[in-house]
VEXLO-785737 format. One record per residue: x, y, z of N, C-alpha, C in turn; residue in one letter; residue number from 1. Coordinates in steps of 0.02 Angstrom, whole numbers, plus 50000, padded with zeros to 5 digits. Last residue first. Layout:
(node (X, Y, Z), (X, Y, Z), (X, Y, Z), 'A', NUM)
...
! end
This chain:
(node (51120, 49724, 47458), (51074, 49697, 47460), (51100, 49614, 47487), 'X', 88)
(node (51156, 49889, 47501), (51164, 49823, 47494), (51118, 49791, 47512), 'X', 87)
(node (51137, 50046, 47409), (51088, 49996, 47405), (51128, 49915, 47419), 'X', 86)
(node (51201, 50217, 47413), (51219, 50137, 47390), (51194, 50095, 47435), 'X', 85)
(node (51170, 50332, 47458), (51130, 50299, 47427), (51125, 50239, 47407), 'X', 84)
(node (51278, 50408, 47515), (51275, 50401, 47443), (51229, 50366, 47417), 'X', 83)
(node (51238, 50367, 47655), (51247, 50458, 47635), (51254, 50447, 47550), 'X', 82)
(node (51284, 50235, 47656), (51199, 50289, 47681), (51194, 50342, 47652), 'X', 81)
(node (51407, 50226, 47628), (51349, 50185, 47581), (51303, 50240, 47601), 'X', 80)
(node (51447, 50275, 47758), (51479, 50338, 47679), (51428, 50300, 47629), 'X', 79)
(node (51412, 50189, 47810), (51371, 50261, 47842), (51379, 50279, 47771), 'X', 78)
(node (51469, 50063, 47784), (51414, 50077, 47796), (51389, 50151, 47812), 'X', 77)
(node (51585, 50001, 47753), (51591, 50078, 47728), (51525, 50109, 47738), 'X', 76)
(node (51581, 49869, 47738), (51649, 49899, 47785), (51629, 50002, 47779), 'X', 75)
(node (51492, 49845, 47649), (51485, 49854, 47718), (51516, 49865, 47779), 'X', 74)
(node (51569, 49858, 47525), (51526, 49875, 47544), (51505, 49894, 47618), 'X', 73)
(node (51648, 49738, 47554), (51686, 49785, 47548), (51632, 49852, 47565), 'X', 72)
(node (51549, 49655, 47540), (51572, 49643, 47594), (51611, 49684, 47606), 'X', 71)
(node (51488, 49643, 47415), (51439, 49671, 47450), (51488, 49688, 47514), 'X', 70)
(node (51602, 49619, 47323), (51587, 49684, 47330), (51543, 49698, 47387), 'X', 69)
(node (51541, 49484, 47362), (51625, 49511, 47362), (51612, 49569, 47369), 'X', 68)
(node (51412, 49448, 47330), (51432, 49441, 47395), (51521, 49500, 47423), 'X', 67)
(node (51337, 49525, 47210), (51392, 49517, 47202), (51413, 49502, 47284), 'X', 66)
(node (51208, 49598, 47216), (51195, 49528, 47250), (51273, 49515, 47245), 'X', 65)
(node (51189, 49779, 47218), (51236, 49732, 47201), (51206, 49657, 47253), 'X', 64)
(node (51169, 49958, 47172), (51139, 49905, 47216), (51179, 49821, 47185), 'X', 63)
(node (51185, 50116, 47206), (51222, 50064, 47172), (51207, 49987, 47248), 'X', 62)
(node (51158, 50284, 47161), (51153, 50247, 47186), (51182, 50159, 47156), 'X', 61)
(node (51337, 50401, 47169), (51283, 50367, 47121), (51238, 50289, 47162), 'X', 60)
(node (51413, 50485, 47200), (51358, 50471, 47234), (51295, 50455, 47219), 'X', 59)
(node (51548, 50486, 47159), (51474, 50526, 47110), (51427, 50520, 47134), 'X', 58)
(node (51605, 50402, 47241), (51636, 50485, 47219), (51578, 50517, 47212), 'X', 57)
(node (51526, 50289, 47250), (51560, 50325, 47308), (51571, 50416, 47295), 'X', 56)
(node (51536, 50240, 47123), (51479, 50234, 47157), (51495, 50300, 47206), 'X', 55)
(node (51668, 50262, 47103), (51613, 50251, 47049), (51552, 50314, 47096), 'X', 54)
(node (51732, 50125, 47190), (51757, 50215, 47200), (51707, 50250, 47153), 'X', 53)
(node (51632, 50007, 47140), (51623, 50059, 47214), (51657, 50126, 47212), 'X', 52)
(node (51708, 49990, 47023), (51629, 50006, 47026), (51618, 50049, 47095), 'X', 51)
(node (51812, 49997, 47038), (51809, 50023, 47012), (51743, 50050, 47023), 'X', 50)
(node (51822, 49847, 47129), (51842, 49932, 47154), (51830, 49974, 47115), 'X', 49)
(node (51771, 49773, 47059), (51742, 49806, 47110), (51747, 49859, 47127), 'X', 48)
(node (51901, 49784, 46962), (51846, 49800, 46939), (51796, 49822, 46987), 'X', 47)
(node (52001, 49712, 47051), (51990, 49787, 47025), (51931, 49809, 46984), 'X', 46)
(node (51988, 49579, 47097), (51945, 49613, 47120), (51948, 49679, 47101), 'X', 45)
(node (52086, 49529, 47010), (52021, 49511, 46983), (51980, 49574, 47025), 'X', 44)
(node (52202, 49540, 47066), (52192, 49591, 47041), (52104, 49598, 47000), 'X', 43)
(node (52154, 49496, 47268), (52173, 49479, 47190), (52178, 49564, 47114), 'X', 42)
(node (52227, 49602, 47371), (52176, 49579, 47343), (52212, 49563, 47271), 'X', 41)
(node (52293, 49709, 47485), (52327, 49620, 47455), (52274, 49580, 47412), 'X', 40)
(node (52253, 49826, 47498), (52212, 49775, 47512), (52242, 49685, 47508), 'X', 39)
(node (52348, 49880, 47444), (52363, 49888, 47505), (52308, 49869, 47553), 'X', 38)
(node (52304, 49861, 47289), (52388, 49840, 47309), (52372, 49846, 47412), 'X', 37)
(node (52172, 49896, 47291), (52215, 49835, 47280), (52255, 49807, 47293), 'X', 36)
(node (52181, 50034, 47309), (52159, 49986, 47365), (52170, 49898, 47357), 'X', 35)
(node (52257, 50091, 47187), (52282, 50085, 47267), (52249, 50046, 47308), 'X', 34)
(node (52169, 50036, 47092), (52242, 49998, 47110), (52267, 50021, 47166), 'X', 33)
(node (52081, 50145, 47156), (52046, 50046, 47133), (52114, 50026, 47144), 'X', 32)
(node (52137, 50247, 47127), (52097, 50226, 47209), (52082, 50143, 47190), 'X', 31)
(node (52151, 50263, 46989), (52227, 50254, 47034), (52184, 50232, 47115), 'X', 30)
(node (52015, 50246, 46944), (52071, 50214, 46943), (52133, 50200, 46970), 'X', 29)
(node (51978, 50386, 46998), (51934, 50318, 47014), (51982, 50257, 47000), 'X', 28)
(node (52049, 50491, 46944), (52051, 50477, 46994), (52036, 50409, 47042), 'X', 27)
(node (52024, 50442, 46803), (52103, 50455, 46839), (52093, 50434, 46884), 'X', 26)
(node (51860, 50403, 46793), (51908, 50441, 46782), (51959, 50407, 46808), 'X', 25)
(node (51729, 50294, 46701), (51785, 50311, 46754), (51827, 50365, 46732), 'X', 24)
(node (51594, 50352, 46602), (51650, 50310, 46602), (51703, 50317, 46678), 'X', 23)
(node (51420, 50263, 46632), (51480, 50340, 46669), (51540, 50305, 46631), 'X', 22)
(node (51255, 50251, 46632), (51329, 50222, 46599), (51380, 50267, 46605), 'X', 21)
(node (51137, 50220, 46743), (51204, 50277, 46731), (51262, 50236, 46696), 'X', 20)
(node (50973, 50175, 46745), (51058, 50144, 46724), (51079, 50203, 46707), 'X', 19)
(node (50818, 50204, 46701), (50873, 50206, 46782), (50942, 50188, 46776), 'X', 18)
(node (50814, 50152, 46585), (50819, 50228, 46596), (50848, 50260, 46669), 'X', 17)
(node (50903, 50035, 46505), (50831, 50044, 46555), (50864, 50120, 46558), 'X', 16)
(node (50991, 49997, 46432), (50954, 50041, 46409), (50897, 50078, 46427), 'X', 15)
(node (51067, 49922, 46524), (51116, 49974, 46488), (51049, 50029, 46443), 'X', 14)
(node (50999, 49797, 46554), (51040, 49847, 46579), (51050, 49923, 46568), 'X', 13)
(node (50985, 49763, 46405), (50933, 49767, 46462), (50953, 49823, 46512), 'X', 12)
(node (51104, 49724, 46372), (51086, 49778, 46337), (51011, 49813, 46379), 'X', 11)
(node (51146, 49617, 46462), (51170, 49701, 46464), (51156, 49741, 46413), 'X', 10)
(node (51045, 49533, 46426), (51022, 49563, 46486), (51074, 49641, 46500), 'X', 9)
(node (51094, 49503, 46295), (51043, 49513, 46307), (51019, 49556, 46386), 'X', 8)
(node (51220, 49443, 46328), (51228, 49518, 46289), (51168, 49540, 46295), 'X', 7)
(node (51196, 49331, 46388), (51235, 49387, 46399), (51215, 49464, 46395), 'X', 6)
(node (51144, 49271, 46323), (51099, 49284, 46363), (51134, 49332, 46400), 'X', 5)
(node (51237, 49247, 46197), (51175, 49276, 46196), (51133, 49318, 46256), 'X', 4)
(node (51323, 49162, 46284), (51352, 49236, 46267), (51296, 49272, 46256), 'X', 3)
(node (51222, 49082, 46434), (51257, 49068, 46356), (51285, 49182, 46362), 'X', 2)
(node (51252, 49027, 46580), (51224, 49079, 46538), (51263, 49082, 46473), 'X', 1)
! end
């Protein structure tokens, strides 16, 4: 995927009317590096975490083909049910 096709589909994203652009808080952040550090996970995977504590807190729905996240995901299956979060 070129940069174009990039920027193209996150502006797609980002302007559909179903998309929550949220910024993170404090809280959502120090839970991403805590589960990091006492996950032994790359630090690459903080962003997941970001997205899921996100998802989780605000009980925002949140649907993902991302296999990585999906798998963290499904460690958390009921608290997914009750928030709406969509694995796919």
């Amino acid at each position: 995927m070129s940069v174009i096709d990039a920027r193209d589909k996150l502006l797609e994203y980002i302007t559909c009317r179903k998309c929550a652009v949220i910024r993170e808080g404090m809280d959502d952040v120090k839970w991403a590096i805590s589960a990091v550090v006492e996950e032994k996970l790359s630090l690459s995977r903080f962003n997941d975490k970001i997205v899921l504590s996100l998802a989780l807190h605000k009980g925002i729905p949140l649907a993902t083909y991302d296999s990585k996240l999906r798998s963290q995901l499904l460690g958390l299956v009921s608290h997914c049910f009750r928030c709406r979060i969509v694995i796919l």
